[in-house]
Wavefront OBJ file of the C-alpha trace (Angstrom):
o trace
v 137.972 51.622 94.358
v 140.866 53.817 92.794
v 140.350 56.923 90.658
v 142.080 57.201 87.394
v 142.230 59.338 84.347
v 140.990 57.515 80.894
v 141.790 60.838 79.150
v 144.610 58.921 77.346
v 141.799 56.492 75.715
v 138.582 56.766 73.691
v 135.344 54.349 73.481
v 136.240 53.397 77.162
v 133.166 51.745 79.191
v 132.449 51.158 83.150
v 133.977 46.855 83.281
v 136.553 47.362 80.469
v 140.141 45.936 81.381
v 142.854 48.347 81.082
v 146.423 48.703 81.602
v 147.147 51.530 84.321
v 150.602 53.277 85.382
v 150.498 55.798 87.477
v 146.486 56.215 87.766
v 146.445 56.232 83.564
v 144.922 53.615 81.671
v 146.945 53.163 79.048
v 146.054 50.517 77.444
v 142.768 48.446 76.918
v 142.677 44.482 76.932
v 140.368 41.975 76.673
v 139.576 39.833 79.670
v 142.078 36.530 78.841
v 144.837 38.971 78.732
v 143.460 40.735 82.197
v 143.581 37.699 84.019
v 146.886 36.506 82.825
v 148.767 39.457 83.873
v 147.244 39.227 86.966
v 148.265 35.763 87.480
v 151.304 36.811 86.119
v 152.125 39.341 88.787
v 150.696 37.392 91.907
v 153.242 34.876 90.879
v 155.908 37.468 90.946
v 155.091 38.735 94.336
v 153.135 41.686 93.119
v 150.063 42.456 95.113
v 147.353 42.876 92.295
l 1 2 3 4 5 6 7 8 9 10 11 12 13 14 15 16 17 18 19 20 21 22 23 24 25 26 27 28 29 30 31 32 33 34 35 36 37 38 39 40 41 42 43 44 45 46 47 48
């Protein structure tokens, strides 16, 4: 489990998706677009 701050967005709930960079979310998606980028950066290497 990581800590991060969700001061950056509103109407943000406990299994949302989000977009982080260093521990802010930046940016919320919806679940298709979660689990591409994930696949997305296993593919690349990236440990996700």
């Amino acid at each position: 489990m990581k800590t991060i701050s969700t001061a950056l967005l509103d109407g943000l709930a406990i299994g949302d998706y989000v977009i982080l960079h260093v521990g802010y979310a930046l940016a919320k998606v919806d679940e298709d677009e979660a689990r591409r980028t994930l696949e997305m950066l296993r593919e690349s290497g990236v440990q996700a």
